[in-house]
C-alpha positions in Angstrom: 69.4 92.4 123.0 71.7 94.3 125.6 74.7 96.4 125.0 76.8 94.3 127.5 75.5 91.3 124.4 76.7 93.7 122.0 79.9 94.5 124.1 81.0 90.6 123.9 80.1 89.9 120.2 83.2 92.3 119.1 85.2 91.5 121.7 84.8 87.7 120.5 85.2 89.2 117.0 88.8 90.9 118.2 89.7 88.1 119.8 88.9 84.7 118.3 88.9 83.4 121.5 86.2 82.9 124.1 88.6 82.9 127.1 90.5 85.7 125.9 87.2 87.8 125.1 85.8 86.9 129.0 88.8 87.9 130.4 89.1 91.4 128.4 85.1 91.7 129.3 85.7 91.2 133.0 83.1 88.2 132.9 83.4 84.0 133.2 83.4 82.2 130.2 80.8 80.6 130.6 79.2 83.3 131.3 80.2 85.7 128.1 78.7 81.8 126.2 75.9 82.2 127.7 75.2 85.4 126.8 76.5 85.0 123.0 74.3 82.2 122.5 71.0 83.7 123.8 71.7 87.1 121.9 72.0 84.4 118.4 69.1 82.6 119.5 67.3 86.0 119.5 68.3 87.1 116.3 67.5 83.5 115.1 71.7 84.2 113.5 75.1 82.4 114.0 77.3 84.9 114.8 80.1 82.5 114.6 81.8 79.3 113.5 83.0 77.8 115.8 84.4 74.8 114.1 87.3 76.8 113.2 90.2 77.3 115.9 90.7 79.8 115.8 86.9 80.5 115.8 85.6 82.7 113.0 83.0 85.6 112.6 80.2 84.2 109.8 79.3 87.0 107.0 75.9 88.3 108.8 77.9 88.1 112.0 80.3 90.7 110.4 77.6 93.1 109.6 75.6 92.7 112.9 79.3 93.9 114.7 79.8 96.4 112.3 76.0 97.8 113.3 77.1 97.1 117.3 80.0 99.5 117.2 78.0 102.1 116.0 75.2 101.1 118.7 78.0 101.3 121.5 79.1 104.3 120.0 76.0 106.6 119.9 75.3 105.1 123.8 78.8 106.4 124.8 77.8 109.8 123.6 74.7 109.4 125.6 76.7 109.4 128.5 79.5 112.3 127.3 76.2 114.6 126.7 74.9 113.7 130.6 78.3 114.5 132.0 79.3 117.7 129.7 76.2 119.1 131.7 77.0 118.1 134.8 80.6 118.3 135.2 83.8 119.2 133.2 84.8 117.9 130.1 86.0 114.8 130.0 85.8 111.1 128.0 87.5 109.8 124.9 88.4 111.8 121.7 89.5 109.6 118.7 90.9 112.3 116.1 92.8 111.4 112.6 94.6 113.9 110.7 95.5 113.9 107.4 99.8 113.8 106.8 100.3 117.4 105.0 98.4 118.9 108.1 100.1 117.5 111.2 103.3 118.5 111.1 102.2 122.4 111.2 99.7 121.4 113.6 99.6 118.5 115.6 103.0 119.1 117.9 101.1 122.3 119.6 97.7 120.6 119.6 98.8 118.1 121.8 100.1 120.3 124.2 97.1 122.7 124.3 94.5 120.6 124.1 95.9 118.7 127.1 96.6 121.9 129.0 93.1 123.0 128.6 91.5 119.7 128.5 93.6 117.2 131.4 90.3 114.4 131.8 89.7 114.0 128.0 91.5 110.8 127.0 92.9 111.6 123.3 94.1 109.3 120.9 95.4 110.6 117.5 96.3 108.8 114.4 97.6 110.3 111.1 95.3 108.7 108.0 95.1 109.5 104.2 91.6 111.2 103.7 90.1 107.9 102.1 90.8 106.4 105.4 89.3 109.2 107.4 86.2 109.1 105.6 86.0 105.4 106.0 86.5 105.5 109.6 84.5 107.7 110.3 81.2 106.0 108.9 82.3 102.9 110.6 82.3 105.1 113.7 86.0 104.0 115.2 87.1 107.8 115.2 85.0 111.2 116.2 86.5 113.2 114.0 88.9 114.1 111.1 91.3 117.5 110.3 91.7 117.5 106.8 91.1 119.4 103.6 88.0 120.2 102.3 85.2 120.3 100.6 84.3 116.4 100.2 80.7 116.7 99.4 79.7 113.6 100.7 76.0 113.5 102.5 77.0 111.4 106.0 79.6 113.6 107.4 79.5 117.5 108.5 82.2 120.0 107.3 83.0 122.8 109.7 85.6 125.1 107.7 88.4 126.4 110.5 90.9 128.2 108.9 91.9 128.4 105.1 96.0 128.2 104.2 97.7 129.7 101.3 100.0 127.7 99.0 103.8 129.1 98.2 106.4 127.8 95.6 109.6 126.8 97.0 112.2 126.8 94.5 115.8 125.9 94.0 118.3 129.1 93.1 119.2 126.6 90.0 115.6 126.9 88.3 114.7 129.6 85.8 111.7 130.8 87.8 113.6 131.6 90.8 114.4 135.3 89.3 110.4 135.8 89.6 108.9 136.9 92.7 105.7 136.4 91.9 104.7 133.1 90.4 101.2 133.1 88.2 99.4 129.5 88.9 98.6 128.9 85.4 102.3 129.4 84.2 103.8 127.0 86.7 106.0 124.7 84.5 105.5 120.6 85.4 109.2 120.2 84.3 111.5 119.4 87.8 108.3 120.0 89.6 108.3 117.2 92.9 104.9 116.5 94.2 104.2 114.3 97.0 103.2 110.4 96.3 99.2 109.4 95.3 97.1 109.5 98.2 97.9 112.5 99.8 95.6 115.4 99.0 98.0 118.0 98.7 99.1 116.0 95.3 95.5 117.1 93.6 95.7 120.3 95.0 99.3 120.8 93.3 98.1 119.4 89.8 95.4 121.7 90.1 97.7 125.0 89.5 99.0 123.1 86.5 95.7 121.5 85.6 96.2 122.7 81.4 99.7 120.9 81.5 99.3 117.7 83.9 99.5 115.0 81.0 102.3 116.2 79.2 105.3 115.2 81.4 105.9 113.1 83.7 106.4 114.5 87.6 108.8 113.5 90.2 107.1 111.7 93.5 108.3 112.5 97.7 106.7 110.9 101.0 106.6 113.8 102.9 106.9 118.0 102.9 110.3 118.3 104.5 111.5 115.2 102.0 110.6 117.6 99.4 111.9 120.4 100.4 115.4 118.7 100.9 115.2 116.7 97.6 115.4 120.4 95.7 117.7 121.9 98.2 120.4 119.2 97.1 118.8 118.1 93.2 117.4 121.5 92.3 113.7 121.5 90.9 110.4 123.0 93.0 107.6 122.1 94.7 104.1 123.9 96.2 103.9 123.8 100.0 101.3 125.5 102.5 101.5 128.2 104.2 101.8 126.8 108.1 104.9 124.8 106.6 106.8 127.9 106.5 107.4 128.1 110.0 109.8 124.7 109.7 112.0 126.7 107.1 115.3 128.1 108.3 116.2 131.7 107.2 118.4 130.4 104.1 115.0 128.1 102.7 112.9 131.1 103.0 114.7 133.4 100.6 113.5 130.3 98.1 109.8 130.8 98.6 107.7 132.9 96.1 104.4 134.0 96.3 101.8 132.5 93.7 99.1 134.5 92.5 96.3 134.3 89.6 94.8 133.1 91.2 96.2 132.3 94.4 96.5 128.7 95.8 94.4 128.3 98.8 93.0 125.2 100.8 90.5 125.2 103.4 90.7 123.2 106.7 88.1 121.5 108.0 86.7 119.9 110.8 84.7 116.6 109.8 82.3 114.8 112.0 79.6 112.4 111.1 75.8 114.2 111.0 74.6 112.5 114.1 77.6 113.7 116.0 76.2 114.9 119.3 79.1 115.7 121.8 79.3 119.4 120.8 81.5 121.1 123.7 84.2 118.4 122.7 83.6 119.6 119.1 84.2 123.3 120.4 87.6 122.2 122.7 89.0 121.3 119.7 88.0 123.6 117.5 89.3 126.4 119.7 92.6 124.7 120.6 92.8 124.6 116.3 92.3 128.7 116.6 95.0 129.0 119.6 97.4 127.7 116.8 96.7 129.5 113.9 96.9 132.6 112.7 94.6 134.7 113.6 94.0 136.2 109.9 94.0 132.6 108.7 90.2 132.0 110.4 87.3 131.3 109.3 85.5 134.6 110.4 82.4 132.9 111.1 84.5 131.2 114.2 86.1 134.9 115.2 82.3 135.8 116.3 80.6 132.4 116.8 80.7 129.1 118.7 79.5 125.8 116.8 76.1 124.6 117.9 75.0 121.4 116.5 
């Protein structure tokens, strides 16, 4: 077994196709056959049916690809670790962030990360945090930005920085007169949340936790949807802290401080616990820390870089 054998399998799993799969593997049909054959004669497997056209991958093939990506995977970081100690950084960086982070985030990240980092190739993708998880114990990203803790044993949480929650309210709700808002007072009626699977929905429910089943809440698609949903229908909503930035100086005389305790959410780093490519983990983490304000840090990060 090669990982040139293990290179073909999933590209004749992508493709369906063995002329399609030589041609993306730079190799001969027969050739990439050839070498398909011998690796399921090893294995004493079929890997596929072809009596389909389109060919198709057979159930153990499916978990024998699944297991090569993750081979190919851990051999690319092989070769990341050799040149991080040679030369500078450089490679691939697959990152997914979660949708109530990257809009305060992700427009400046781009452009410091590749102003500090020009020969790292990176690809970002905006995923729920079910979908992070998944993908990154199926190894097709290196890591995730999202909110934190999850608790789960495979992947590594490295807190960065820790955002505060505020009310945004519309001058036509009661509440507005407050200026500060206690978190276990915070009415459900004409409260707008954002739709289930985004993690900022939980962490809203949880300031109202006593009330949550007694009246039904409104449902958005995004923070700025929100936000202009009660500027025009009235009603409020919990946003974080980096969101404030977006808000022009009319919006901001709606925001009120929430205390008792005070909403906060930590922002993590997530990588899988054989992650090895720790300077790339450190580019990022830093070009996270050129965003943010300063006082928003984990402190541990003010004094220390990561070391896996």
């Amino acid at each position: 077994m090669t990982l040139q054998q293990l290179q073909y399998i999933i590209s004749l799993d992508n493709n369906k196709h063995f002329l399609n799969a030589a041609e993306e593997c730079g190799v001969t049909q027969p050739t990439l056959s050839a070498m398909i054959q011998k690796l399921e004669d090893e294995l004493d497997v079929k890997l596929f049916d072809r009596s389909h056209q389109p060919l198709t991958t057979t159930e153990i093939g499916k978990e024998i690809i699944a297991q090569a990506k993750i081979v190919l995977k851990h051999a690319e970081f092989i070769k990341e670790m050799i040149k991080n100690k040679r030369e500078s950084l450089e490679g691939s960086l697959n990152l997914a962030i979660i949708p109530t982070i990257a809009p305060s985030l992700l427009p400046k990240f781009l452009i410091e990360f590749r102003k500090s980092y020009p020969k790292v190739d990176l690809q970002i993708q905006e995923m729920k945090t079910s979908d992070i998880v998944l993908n990154l114990n199926q190894s097709k990203i290196d890591m995730g930005i999202l909110a934190t803790p999850l608790e789960i044993d495979s992947l590594l949480e490295i807190p960065v920085y820790y955002e505060k929650f505020f009310a945004y309210i519309s001058p036509k709700e009661e509440i507005y007169k407050q200026e500060v808002l206690s978190a276990n007072n915070m009415p459900l009626d004409n409260l707008w949340i954002l739709q289930e699977g985004h993690c900022l929905r939980e962490q809203v429910f949880n300031f109202c936790i006593e009330k949550r089943d007694s009246k039904p809440v409104y449902e958005a698609g995004s923070i700025d949807t929100l936000i202009k949903i009660i500027d025009e229908n009235g009603g409020y909503t919990v946003i974080p802290e980096l969101h404030l930035q977006f808000l022009n100086d009319h919006q901001l005389k709606n925001i009120r401080n929430i205390e008792k305790p005070q909403g906060v959410r930590e922002v993590s780093i997530v990588i899988t616990n054989d992650f090895i490519r720790e300077r790339l983990l450190n580019a990022v983490v830093d070009t996270v820390k050129s965003i943010v304000p300063d006082e928003m840090i984990d402190q541990r990060l003010k004094k220390f870089a990561i070391r896996l």
